[in-house]
MARVO-352057 format. One record per residue (C-alpha): residue number from 1; x, y, z. Coordinates in steps of 0.5 Angstrom, whole numbers, plus 500, padded with zeros to 3 digits. Layout:
# residues N
@seq->NUM px->X py->Y pz->Z
...
//
This chain:
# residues 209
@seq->1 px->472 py->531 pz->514
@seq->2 px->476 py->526 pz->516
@seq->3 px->471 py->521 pz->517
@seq->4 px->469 py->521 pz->509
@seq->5 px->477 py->520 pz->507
@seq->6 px->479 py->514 pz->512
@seq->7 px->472 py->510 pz->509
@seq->8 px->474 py->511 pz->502
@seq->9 px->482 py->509 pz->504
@seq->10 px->479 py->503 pz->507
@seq->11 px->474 py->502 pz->501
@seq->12 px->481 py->502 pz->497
@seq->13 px->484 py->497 pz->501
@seq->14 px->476 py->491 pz->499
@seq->15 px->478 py->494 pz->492
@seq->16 px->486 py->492 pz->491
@seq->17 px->484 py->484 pz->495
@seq->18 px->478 py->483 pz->489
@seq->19 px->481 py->487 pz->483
@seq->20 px->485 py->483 pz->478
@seq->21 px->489 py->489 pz->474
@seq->22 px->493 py->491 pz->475
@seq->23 px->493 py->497 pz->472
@seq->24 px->487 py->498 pz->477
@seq->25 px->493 py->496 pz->482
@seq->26 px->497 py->502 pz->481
@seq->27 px->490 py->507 pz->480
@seq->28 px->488 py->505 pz->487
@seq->29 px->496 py->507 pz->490
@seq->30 px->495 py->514 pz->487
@seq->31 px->489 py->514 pz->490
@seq->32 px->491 py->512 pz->497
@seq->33 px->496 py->517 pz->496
@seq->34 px->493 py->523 pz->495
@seq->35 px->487 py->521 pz->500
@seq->36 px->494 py->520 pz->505
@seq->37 px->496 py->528 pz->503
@seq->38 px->489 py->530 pz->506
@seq->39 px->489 py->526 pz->511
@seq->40 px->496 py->529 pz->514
@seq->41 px->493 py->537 pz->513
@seq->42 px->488 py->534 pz->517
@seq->43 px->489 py->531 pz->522
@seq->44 px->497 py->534 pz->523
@seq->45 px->495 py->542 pz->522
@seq->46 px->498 py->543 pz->529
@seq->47 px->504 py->541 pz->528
@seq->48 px->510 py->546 pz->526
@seq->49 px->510 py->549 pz->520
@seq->50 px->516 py->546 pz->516
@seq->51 px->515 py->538 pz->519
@seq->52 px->508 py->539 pz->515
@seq->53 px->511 py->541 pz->509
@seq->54 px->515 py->535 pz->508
@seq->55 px->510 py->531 pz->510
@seq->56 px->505 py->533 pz->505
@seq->57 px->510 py->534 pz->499
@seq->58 px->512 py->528 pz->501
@seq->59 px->506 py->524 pz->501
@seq->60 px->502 py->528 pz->495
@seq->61 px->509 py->528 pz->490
@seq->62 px->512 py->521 pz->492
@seq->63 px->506 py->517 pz->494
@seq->64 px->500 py->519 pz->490
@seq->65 px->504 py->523 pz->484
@seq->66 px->512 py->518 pz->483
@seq->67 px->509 py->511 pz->486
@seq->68 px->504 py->510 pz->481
@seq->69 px->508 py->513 pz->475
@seq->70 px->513 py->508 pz->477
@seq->71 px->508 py->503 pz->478
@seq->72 px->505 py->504 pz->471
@seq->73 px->512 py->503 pz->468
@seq->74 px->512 py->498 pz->470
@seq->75 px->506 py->494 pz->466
@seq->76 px->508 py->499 pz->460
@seq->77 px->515 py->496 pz->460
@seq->78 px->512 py->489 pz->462
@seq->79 px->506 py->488 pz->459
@seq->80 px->503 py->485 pz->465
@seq->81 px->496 py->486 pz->465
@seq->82 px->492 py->482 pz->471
@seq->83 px->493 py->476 pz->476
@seq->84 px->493 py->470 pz->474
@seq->85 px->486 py->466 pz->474
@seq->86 px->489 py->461 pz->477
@seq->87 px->491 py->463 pz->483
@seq->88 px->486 py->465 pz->489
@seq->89 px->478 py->466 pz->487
@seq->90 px->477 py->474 pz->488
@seq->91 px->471 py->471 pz->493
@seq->92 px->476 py->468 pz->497
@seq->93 px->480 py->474 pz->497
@seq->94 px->474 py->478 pz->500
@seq->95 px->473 py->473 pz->505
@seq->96 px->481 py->474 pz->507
@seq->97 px->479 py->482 pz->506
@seq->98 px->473 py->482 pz->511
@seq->99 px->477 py->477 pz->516
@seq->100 px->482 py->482 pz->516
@seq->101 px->478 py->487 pz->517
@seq->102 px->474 py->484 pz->523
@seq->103 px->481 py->482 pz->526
@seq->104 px->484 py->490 pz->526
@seq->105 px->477 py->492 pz->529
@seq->106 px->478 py->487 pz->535
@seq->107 px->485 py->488 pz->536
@seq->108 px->484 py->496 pz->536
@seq->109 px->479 py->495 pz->541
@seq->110 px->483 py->491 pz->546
@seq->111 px->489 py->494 pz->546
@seq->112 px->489 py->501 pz->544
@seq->113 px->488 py->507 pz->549
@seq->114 px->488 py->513 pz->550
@seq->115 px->495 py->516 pz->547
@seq->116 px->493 py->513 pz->540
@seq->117 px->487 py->515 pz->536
@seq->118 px->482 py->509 pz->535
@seq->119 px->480 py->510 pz->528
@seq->120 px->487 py->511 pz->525
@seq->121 px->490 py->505 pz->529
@seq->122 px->486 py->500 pz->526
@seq->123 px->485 py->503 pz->519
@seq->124 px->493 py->503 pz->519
@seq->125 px->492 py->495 pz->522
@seq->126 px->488 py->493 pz->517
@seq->127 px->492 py->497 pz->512
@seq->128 px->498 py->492 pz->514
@seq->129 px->494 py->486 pz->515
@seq->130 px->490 py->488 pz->507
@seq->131 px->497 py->488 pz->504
@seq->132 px->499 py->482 pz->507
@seq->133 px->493 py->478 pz->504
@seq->134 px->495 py->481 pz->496
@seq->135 px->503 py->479 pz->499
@seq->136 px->500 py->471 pz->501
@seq->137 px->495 py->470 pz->495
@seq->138 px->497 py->473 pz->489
@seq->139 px->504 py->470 pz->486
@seq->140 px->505 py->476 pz->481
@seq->141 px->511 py->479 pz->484
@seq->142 px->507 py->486 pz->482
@seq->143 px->502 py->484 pz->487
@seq->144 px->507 py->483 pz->493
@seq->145 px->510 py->490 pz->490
@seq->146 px->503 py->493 pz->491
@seq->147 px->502 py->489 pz->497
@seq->148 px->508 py->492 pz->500
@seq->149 px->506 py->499 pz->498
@seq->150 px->500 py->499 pz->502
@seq->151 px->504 py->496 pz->508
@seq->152 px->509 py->503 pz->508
@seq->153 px->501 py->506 pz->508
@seq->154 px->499 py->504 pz->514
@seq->155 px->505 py->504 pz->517
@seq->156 px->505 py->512 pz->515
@seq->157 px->497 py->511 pz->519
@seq->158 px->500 py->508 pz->525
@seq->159 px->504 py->515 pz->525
@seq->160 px->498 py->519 pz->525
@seq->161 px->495 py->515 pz->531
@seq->162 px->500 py->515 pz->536
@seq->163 px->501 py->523 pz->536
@seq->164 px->503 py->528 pz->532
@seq->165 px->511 py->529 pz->533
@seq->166 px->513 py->522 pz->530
@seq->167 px->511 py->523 pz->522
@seq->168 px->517 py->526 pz->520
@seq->169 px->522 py->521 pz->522
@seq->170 px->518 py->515 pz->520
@seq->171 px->516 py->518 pz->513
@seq->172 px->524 py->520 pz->512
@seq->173 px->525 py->512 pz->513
@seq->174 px->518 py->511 pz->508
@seq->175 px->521 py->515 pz->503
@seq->176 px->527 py->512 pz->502
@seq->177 px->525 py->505 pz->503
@seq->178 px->520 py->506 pz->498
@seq->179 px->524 py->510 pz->493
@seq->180 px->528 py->504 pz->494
@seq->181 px->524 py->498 pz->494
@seq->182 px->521 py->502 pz->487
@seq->183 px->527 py->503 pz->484
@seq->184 px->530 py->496 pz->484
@seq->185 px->524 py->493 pz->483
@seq->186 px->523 py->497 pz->477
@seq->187 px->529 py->494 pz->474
@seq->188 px->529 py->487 pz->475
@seq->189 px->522 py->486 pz->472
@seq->190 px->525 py->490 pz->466
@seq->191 px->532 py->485 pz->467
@seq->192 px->527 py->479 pz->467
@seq->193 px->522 py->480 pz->461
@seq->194 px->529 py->481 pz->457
@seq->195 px->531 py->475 pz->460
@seq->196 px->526 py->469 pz->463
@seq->197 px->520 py->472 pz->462
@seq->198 px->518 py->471 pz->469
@seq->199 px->514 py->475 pz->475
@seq->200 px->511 py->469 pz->478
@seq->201 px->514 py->469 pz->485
@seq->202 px->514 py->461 pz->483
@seq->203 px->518 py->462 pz->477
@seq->204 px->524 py->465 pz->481
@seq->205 px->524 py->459 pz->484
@seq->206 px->527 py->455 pz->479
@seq->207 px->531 py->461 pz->476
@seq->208 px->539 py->457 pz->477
@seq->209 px->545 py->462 pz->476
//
């Protein structure tokens, strides 16, 4: 059961480093959150009953259900639709995504033991590397949100690998640093497309007081 969700999660993550719409971006943030949902019934069966509870409500509501309907309203109230064709090719990005991948395989194998599972280990490494990579080669400031979206991801992966009693806590801080993060971006794309009209990281640059 945990096999077939974990390639479909690290499938997504090739996707979001070659698409270029961003309302595929937000489609493949729903879809990661639910496949995070299944992953924690799974793999935190064991653990006490309330502790998964949150777990789950927290991952199928906040990050498969709130974040991605943000994320939507984002590009309605913006009108921003896809990545610049300036930027990075997508064949480019692909190679990144793929060296990225090729990294957390060998880091996994040399540094991961016994008390950490494999699997999820370099899944949640190769998360944050591909979150990275959206964050260094796009220059619309929604990748480097999705990007950093897709980070709080793996590092709720890395939870899953080294054991069952530290989810709790790192979700609480996932939860409010998200909620967070959504919130005041979604704010200041709407302040600034009244304003300047920017979303290229570039462009705030050159904004003066």
């Amino acid at each position: 059961m945990i096999l077939p969700l974990i390639l479909l999660y690290v499938i997504s993550l090739v996707y979001l480093a070659i698409t270029e719409r961003f309302r595929n971006f937000a489609s493949i943030m729903a879809l990661q959150g639910w496949l995070l949902f299944l992953v924690a019934l799974v793999r935190l069966h064991a653990i006490h009953p309330a502790e998964l509870a949150f777990i789950a409500c927290e991952t199928l509501l906040f990050k498969g259900v709130l974040v991605p309907a943000l994320l939507f309203a984002v590009i309605r109230k913006t009108g921003i639709s896809r990545v610049r064709t300036s930027g990075s090719s997508q064949f480019r990005s692909l190679l990144l995504s793929f060296a990225a991948l090729v990294v957390s395989v060998s880091v996994t194998y040399l540094v991961a033991d016994a008390s950490a599972d494999r699997l999820f280990f370099g899944v949640a490494l190769y998360a944050l590397l591909s979150g990275l990579v959206l964050i260094v080669m796009r220059t619309r400031i929604f990748s480097h949100m999705v990007g950093f979206l897709t980070i709080e991801n793996g590092v709720f992966l890395f939870s899953t690998a080294i054991g069952v009693e530290m989810p709790l806590l790192i979700n609480a801080a996932i939860l409010l640093d998200i909620l967070m993060s959504v919130l005041m971006l979604g704010l200041f794309f709407t302040k600034i497309d009244r304003t300047i009209h920017a979303i290229d990281a570039d462009s705030l640059t050159r904004v003066k007081d």
